[in-house]
C-alpha positions as YAML, in Angstrom:
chain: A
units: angstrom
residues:
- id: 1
  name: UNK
  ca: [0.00, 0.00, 0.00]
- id: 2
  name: UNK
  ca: [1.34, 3.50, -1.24]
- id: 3
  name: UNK
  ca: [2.42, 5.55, 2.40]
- id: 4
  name: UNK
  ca: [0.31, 8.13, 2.75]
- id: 5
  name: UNK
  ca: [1.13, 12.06, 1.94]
- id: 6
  name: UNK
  ca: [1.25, 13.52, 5.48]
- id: 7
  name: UNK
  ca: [-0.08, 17.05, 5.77]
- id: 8
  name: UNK
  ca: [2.26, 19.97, 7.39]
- id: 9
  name: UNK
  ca: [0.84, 20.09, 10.68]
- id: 10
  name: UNK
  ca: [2.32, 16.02, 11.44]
- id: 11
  name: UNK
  ca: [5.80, 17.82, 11.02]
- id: 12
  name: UNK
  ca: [7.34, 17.64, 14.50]
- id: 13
  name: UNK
  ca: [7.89, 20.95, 14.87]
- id: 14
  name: UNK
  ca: [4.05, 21.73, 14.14]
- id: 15
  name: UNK
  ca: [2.35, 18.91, 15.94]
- id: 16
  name: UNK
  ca: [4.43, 20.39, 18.87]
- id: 17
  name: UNK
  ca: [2.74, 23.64, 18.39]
- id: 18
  name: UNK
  ca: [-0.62, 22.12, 18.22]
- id: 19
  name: UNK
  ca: [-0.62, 19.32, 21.04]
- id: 20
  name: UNK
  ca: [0.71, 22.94, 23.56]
- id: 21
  name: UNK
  ca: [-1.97, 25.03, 21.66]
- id: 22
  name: UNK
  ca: [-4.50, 22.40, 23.17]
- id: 23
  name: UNK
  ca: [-2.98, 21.84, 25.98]
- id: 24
  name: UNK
  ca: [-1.81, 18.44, 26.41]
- id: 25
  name: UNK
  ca: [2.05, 19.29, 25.87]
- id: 26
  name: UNK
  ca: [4.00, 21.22, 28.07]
- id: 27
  name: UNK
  ca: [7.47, 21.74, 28.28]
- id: 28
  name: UNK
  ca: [8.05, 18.71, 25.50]
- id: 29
  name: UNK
  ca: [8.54, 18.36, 22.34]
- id: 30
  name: UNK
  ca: [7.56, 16.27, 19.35]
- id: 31
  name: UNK
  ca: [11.06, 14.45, 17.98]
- id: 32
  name: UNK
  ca: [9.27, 11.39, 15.79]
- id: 33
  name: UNK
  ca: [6.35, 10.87, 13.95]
- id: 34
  name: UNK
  ca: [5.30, 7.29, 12.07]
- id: 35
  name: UNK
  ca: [2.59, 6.12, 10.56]
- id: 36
  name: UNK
  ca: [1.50, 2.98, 12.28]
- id: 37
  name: UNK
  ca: [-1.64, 1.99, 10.12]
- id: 38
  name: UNK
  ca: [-3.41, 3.65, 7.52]
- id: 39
  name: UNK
  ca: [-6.94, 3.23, 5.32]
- id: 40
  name: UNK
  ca: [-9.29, 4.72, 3.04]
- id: 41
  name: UNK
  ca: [-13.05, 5.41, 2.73]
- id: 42
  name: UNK
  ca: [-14.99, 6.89, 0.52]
- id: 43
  name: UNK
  ca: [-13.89, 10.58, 1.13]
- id: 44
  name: UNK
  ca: [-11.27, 10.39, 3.52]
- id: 45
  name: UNK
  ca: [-8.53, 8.40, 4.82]
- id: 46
  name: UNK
  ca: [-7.74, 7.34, 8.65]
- id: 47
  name: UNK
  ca: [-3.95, 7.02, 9.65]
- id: 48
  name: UNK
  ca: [-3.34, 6.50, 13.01]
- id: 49
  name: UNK
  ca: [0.53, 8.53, 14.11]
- id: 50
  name: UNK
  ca: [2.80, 6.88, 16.74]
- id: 51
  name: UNK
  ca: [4.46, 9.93, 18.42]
- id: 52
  name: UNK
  ca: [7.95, 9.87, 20.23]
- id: 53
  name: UNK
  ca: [9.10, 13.21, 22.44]
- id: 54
  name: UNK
  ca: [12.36, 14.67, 23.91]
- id: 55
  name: UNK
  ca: [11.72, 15.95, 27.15]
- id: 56
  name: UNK
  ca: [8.93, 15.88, 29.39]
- id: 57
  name: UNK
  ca: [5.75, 14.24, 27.98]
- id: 58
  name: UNK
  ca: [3.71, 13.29, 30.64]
- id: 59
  name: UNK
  ca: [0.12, 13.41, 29.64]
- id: 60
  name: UNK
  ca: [0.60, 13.68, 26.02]
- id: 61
  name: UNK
  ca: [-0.78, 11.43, 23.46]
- id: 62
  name: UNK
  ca: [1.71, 8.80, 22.32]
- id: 63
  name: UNK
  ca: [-0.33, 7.91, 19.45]
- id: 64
  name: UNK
  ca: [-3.20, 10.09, 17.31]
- id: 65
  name: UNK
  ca: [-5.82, 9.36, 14.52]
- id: 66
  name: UNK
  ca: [-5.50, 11.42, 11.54]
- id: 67
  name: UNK
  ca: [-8.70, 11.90, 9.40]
- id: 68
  name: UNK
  ca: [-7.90, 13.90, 6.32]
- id: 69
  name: UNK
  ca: [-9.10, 14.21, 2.40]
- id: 70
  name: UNK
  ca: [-8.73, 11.47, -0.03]
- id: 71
  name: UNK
  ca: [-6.67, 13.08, -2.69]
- id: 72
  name: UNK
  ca: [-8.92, 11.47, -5.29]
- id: 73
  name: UNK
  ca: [-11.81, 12.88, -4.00]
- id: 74
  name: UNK
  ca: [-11.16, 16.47, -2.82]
- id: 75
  name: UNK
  ca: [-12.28, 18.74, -5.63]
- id: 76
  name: UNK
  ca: [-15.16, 15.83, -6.40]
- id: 77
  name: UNK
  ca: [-16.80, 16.44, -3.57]
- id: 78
  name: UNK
  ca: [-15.95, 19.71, -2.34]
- id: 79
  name: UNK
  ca: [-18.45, 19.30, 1.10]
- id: 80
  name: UNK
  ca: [-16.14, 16.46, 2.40]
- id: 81
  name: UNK
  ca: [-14.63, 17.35, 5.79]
- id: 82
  name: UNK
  ca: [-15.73, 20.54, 5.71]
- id: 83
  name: UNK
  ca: [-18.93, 20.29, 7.69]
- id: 84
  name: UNK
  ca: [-17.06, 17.60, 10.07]
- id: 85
  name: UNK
  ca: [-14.43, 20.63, 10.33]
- id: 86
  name: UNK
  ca: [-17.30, 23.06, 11.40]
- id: 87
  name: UNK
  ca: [-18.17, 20.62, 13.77]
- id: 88
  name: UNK
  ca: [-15.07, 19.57, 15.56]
- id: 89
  name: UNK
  ca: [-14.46, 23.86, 15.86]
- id: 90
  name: UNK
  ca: [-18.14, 25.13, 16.89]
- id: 91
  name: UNK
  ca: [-19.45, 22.58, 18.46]
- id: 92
  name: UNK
  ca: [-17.59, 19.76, 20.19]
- id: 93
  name: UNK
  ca: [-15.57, 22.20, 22.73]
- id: 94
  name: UNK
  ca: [-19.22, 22.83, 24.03]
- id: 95
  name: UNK
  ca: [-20.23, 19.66, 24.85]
- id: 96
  name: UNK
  ca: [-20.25, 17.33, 27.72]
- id: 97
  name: UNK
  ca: [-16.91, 15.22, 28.33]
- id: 98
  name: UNK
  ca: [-16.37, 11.27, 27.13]
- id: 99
  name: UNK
  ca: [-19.54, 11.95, 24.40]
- id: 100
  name: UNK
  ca: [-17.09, 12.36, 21.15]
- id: 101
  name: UNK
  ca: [-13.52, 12.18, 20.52]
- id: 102
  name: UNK
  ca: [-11.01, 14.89, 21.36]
- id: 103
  name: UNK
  ca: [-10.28, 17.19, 18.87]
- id: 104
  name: UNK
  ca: [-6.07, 18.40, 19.04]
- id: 105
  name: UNK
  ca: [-6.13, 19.79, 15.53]
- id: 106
  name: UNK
  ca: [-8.39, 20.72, 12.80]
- id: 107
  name: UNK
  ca: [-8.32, 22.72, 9.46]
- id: 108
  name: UNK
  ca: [-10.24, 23.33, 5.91]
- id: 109
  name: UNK
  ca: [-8.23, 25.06, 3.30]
- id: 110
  name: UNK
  ca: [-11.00, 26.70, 1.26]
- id: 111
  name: UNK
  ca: [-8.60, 26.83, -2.01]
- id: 112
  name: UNK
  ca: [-7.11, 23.21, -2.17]
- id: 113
  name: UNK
  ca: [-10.60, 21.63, -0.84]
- id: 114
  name: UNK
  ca: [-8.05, 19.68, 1.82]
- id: 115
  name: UNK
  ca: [-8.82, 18.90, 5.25]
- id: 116
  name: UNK
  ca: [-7.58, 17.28, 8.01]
- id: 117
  name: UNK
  ca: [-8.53, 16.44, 11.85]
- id: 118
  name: UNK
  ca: [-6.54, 15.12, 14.58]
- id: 119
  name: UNK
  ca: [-7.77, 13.51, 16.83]
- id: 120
  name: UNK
  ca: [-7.60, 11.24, 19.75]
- id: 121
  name: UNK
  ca: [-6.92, 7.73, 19.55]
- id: 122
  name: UNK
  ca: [-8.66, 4.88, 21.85]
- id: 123
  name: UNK
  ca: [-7.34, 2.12, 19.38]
- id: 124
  name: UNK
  ca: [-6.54, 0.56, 22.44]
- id: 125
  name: UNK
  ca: [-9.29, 0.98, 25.01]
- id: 126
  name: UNK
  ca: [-12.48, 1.04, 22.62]
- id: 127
  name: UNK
  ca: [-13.76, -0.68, 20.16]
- id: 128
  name: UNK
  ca: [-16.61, -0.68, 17.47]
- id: 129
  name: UNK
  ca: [-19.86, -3.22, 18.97]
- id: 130
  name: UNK
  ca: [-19.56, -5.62, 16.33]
- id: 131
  name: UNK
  ca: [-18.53, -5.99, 12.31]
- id: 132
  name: UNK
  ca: [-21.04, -4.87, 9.94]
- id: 133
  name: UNK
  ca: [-23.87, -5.41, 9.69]
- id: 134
  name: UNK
  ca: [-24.23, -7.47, 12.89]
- id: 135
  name: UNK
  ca: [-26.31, -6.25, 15.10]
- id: 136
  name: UNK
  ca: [-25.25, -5.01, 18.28]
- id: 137
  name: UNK
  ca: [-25.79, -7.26, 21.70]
- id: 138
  name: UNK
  ca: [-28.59, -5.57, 24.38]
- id: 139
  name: UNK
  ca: [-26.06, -4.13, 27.14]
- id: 140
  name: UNK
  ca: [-24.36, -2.84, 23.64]
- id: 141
  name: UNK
  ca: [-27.25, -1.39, 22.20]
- id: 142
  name: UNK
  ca: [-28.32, -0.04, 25.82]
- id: 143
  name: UNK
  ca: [-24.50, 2.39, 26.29]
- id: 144
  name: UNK
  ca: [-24.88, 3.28, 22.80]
- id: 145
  name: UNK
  ca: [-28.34, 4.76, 22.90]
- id: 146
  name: UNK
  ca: [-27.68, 5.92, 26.61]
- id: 147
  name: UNK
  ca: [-24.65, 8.14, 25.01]
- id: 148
  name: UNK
  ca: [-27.34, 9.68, 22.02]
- id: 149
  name: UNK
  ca: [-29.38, 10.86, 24.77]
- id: 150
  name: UNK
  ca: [-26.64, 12.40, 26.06]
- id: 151
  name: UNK
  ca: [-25.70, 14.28, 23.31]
- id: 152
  name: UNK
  ca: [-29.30, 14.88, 21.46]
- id: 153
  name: UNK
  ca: [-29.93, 16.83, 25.16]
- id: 154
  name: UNK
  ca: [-26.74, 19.02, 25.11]
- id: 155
  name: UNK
  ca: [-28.59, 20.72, 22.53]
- id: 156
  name: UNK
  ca: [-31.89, 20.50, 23.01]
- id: 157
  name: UNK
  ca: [-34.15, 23.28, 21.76]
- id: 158
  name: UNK
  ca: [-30.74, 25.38, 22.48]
- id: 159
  name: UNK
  ca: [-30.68, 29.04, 21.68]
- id: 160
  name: UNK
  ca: [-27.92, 28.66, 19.46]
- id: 161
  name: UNK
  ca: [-29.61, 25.99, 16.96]
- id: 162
  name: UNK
  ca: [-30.26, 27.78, 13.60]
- id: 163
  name: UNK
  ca: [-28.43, 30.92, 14.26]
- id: 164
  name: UNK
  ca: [-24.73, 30.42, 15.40]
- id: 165
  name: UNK
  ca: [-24.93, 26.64, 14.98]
- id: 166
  name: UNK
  ca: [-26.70, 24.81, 12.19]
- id: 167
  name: UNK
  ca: [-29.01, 25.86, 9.84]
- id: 168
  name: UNK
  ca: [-33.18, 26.01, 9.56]
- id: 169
  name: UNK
  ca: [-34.22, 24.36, 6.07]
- id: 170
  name: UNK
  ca: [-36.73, 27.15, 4.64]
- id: 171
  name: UNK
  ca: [-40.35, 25.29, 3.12]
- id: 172
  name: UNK
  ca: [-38.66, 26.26, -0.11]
- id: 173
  name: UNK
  ca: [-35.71, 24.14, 0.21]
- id: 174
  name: UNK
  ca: [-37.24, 21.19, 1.39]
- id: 175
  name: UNK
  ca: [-39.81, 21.50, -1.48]
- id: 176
  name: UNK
  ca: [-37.04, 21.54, -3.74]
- id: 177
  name: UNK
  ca: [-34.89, 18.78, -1.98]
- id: 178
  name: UNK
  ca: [-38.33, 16.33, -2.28]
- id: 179
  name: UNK
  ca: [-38.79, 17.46, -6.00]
- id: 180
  name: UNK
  ca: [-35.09, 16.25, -6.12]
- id: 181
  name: UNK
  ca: [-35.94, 13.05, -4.74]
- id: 182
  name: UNK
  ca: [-39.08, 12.73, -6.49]
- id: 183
  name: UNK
  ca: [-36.89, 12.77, -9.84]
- id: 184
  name: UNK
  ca: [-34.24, 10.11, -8.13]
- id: 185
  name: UNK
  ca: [-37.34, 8.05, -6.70]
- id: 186
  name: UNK
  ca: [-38.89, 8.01, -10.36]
- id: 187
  name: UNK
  ca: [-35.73, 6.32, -11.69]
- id: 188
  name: UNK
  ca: [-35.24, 4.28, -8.94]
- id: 189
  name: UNK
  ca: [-38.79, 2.60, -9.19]
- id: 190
  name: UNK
  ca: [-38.14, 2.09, -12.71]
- id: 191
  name: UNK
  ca: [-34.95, -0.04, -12.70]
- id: 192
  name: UNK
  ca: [-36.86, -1.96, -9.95]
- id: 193
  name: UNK
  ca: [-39.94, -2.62, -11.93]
- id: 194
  name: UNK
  ca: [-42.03, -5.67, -10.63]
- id: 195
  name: UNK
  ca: [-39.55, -5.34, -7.52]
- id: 196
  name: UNK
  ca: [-40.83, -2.84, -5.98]
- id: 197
  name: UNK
  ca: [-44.37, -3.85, -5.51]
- id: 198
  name: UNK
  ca: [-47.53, -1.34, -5.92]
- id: 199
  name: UNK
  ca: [-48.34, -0.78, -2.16]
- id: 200
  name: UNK
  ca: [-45.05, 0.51, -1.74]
- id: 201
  name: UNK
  ca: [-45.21, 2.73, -4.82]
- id: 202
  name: UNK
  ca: [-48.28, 4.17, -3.62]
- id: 203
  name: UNK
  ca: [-46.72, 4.65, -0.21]
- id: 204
  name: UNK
  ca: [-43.51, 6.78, -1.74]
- id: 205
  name: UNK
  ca: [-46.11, 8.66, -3.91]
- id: 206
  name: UNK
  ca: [-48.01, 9.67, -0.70]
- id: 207
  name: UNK
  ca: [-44.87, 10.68, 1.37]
- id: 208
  name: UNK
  ca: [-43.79, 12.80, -1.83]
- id: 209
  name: UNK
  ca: [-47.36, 13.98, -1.94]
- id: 210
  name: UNK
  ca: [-47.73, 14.91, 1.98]
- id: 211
  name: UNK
  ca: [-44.31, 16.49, 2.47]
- id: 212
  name: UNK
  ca: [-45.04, 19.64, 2.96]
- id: 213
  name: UNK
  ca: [-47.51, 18.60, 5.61]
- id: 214
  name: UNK
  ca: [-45.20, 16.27, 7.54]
- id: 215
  name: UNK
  ca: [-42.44, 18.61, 7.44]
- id: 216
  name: UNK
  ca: [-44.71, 20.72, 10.03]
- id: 217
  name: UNK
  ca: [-42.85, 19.18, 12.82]
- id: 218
  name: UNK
  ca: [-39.91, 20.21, 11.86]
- id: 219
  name: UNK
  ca: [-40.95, 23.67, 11.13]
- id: 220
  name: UNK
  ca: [-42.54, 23.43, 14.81]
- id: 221
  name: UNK
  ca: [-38.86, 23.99, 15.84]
- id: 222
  name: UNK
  ca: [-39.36, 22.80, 19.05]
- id: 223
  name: UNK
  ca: [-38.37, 19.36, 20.37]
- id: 224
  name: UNK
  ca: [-35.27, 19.28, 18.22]
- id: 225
  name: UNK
  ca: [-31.07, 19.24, 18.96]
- id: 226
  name: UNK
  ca: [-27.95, 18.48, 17.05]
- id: 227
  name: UNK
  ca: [-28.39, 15.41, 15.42]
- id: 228
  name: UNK
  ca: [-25.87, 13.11, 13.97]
- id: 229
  name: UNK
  ca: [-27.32, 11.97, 10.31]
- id: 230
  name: UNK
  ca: [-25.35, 8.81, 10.05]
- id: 231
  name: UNK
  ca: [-26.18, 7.17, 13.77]
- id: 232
  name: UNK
  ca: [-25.69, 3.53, 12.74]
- id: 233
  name: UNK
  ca: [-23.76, 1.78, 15.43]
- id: 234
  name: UNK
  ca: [-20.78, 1.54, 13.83]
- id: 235
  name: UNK
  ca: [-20.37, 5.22, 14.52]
- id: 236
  name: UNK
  ca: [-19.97, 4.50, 18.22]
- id: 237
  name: UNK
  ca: [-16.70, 3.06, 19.85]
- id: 238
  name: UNK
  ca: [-17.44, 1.25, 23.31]
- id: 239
  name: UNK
  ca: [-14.61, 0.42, 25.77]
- id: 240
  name: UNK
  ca: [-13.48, -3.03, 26.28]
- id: 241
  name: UNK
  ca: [-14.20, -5.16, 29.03]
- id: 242
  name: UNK
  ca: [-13.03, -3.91, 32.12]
- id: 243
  name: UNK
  ca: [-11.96, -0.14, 30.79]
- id: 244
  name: UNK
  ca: [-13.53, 2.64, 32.74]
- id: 245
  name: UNK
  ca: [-15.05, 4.93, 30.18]
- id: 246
  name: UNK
  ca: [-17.89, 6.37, 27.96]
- id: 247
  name: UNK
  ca: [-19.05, 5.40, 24.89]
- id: 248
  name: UNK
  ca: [-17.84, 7.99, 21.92]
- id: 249
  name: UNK
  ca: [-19.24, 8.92, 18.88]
- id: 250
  name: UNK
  ca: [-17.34, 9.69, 16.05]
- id: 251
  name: UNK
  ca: [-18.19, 10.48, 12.10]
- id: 252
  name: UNK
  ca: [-19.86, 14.06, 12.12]
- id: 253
  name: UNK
  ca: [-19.58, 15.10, 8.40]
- id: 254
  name: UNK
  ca: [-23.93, 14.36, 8.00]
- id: 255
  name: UNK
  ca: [-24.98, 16.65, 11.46]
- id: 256
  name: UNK
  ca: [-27.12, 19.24, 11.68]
- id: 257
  name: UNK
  ca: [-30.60, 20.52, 13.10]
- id: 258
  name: UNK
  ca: [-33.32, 18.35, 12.76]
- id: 259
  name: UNK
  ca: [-35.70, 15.87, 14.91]
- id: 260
  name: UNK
  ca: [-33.88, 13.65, 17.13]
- id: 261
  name: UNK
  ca: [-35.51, 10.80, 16.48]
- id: 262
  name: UNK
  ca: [-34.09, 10.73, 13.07]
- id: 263
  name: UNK
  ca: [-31.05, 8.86, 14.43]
- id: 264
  name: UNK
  ca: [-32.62, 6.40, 16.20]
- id: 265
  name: UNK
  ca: [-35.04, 5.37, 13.48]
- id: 266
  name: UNK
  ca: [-31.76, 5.58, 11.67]
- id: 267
  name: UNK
  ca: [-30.05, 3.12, 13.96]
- id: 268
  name: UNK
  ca: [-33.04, 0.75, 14.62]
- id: 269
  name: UNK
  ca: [-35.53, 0.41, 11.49]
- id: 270
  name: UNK
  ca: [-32.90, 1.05, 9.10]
- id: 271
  name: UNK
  ca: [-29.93, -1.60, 9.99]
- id: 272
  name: UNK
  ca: [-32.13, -3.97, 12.05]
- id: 273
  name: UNK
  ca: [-34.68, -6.93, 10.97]
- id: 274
  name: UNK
  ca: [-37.52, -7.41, 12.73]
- id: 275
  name: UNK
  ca: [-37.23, -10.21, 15.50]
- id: 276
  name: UNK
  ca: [-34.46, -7.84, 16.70]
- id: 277
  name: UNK
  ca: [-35.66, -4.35, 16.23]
- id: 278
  name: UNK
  ca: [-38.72, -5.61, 18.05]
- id: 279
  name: UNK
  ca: [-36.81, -7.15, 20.81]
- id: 280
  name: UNK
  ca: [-35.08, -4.06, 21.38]
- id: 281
  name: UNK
  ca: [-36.96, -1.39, 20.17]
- id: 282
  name: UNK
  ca: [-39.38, -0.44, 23.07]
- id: 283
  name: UNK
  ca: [-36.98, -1.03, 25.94]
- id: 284
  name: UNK
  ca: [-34.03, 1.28, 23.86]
- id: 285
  name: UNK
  ca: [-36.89, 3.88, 23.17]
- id: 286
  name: UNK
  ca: [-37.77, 4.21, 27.10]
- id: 287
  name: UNK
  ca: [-34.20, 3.79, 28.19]
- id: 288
  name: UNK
  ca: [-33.79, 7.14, 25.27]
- id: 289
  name: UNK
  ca: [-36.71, 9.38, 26.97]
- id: 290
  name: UNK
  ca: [-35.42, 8.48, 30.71]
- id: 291
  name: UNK
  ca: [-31.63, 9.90, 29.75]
- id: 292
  name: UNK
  ca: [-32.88, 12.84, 27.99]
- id: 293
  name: UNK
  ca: [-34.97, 13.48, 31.30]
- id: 294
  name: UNK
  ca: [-32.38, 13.08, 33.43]
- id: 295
  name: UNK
  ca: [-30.25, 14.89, 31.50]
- id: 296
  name: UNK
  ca: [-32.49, 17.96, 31.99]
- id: 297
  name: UNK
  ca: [-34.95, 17.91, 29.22]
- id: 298
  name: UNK
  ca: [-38.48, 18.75, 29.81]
- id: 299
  name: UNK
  ca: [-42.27, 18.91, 28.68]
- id: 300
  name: UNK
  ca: [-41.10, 16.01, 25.72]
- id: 301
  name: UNK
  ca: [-43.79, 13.24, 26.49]
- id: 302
  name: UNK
  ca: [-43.03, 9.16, 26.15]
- id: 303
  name: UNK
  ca: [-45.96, 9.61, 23.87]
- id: 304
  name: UNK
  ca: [-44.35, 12.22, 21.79]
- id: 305
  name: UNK
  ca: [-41.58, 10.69, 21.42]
- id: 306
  name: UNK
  ca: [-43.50, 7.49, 19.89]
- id: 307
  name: UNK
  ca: [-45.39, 9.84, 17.55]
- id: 308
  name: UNK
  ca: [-41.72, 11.38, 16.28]
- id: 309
  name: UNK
  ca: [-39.74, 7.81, 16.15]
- id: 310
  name: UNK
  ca: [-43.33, 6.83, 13.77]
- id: 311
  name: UNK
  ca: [-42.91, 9.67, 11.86]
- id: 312
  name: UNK
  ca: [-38.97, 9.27, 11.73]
- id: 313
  name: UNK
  ca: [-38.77, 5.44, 10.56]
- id: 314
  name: UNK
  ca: [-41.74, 6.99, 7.83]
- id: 315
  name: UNK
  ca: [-39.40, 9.59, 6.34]
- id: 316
  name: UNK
  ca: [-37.15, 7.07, 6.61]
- id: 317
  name: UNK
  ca: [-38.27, 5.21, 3.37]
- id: 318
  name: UNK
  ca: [-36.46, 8.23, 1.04]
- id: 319
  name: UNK
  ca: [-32.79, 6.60, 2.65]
- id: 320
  name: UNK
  ca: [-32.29, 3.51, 0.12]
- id: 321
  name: UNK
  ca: [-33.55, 5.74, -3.09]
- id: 322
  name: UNK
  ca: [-31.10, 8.40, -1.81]
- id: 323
  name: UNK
  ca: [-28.18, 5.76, -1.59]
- id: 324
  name: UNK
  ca: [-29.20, 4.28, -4.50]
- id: 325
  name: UNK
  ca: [-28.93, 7.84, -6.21]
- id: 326
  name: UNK
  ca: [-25.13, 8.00, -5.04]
- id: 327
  name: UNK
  ca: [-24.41, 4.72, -6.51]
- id: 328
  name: UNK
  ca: [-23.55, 2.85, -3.13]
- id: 329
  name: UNK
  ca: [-23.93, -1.09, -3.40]
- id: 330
  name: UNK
  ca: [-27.39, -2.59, -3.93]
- id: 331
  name: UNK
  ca: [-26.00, -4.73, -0.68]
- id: 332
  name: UNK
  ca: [-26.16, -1.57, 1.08]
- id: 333
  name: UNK
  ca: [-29.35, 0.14, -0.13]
- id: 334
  name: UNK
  ca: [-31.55, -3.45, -1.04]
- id: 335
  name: UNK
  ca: [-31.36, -4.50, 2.41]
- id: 336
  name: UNK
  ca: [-32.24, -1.28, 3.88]
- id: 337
  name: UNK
  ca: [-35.16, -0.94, 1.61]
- id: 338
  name: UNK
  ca: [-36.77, -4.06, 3.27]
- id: 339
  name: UNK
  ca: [-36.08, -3.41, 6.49]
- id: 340
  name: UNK
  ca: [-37.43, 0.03, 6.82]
- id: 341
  name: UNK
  ca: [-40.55, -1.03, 4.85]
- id: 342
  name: UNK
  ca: [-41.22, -3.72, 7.71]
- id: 343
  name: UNK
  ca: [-40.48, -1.49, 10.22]
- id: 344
  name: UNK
  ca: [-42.98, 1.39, 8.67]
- id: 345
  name: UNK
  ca: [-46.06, -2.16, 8.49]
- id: 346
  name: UNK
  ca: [-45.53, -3.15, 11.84]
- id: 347
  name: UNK
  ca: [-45.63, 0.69, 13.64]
- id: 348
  name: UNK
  ca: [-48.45, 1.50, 11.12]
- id: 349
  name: UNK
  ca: [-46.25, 4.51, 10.27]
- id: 350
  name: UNK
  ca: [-48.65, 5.02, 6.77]
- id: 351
  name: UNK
  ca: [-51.25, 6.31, 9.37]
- id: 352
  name: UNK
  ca: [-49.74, 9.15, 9.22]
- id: 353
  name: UNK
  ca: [-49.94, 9.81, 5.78]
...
């Protein structure tokens, strides 16, 4: 595998600056820095840095992971890492401790498209719940949604959502976005033909049809936080038997304002079949509502929160079209189309429509 093209800041001399600039580097100094393991996704690549010092290092990382632009993707798609960027500046220095990943180093370099985050590495006290697409075990399940709870409630109906941090769709925008996926649903029922049976064409017809009405709850703008976009569990690192800590979530390039229940309808009725969505489902759903209480939320009902997660795992049904429109596997996006339309038959979610 080709070694990957560090950016400037791993330079000794740099990293130094930025590991004092946050604080975890005193009177130290950055003499090595090797790669240790490297990969690539879709849009970025993950390297994780073994670090040596001269001096006194106490309490400095000896190892960080570096999440940065793949080259072969940067002017593609310009969005990559930026919004991640945004988030790991604006919004994670305001949150709770042990909810995401510590943040030492971040930039986006409007010109070049580049990016690059570094950031703290539990390789070797956390771990992702299981391989994909496995779902997770209960106790699992129960610290990831636990953590969510935490976080959706750290910004919950916060001043700050849709003015310094985030963005409010406008009625216009989402009509345009759902004419958008109108056009992408169109083609998508076409290649499917007799695979896609009639009730469920009828059923993405209505949605596109009632939009404008079920987008009222979001334009209530009430009952709403950060929210994640891409909550699978996958996106969650636990810490091995025996370690001491929180759950983390990493993976914020999707977040934004929006319903809460988004993620766990995301989570649940997307990636999970039946016999264990339903085994899980209402106790992860009550466990949910009794964090975000105790976490200081108030006036959000248990039966509120049913009518969102409905309405959630409903708009839910866009997801494989949309995947399908960005040419990810029909692995990926045939599977979720099944499971969300059980999950949307056995909540009675086209009630709503």
């Amino acid at each position: 595998m080709t070694p990957p093209q560090l950016p400037a800041v791993t330079e000794p001399a740099a990293l130094t600056a930025a590991l004092r600039k946050a604080g975890v580097l005193d009177a130290g100094a950055v003499r090595e820095v090797k790669v240790l393991h490297h990969r690539d996704t879709l849009v970025s690549q993950i390297i994780r840095l073994g670090l040596r010092y001269v001096g006194d290092s106490e309490g400095a990382p000896h190892s960080l992971i570096l999440k940065m632009a793949h080259a072969a993707y940067a002017k593609a798609m310009p969005m990559a890492g930026r919004h991640e960027v945004a988030f790991y500046t604006n919004l994670a220095p305001r949150l709770p401790p042990g909810i995401t990943l510590r943040c030492f180093d971040r930039h986006f370099d409007e010109e070049s498209q580049t990016w690059h985050l570094l950031l703290e590495d539990l390789t070797d006290s956390h771990e992702i719940a299981t391989p994909w697409p496995l779902p997770p075990a209960r106790d699992q399940a129960m610290a990831i949604v636990t953590t969510l709870a935490r976080w959706h409630a750290a910004w919950w109906d916060h001043a700050s959502l849709g003015e310094s941090i985030g963005v409010w769709a406008s009625a216009d925008a989402i009509a345009k976005h759902m004419e958008t996926f109108a056009g992408h649903y169109d083609r998508f029922a076409d290649l499917l033909g007799d695979r896609l049976s009639e009730e469920r064409r009828i059923l993405y017809r209505r949605l596109i049809d009632q939009s404008a009405r079920l987008s009222q709850r979001y334009h209530s703008r009430r009952h709403v936080s950060i929210t994640h976009g891409d909550a699978h569990i996958w996106n969650f690192l636990l810490p091995h038997a025996g370690v001491a800590d929180t759950v983390r979530i990493f993976d914020f390039d999707q977040w934004g304002v929006n319903v809460p229940t988004g993620d766990l309808a995301y989570m649940m009725a997307i990636h999970w079949y039946p016999e264990r969505r339903q085994a899980l489902e209402r106790p992860l759903l009550n466990l949910y509502h009794d964090t975000l209480l105790e976490s200081g939320v108030t006036g959000y009902t248990r039966g509120a929160l049913d009518q969102d997660y409905r309405r959630s795992v409903l708009w839910h049904i866009t997801k494989p079209v949309w995947q399908w429109s960005i040419n990810l596997p029909p692995v990926v996006w045939w599977n979720n189309l099944e499971r969300i339309m059980m999950a949307v038959e056995d909540l009675g979610c086209e009630e709503l429509l």
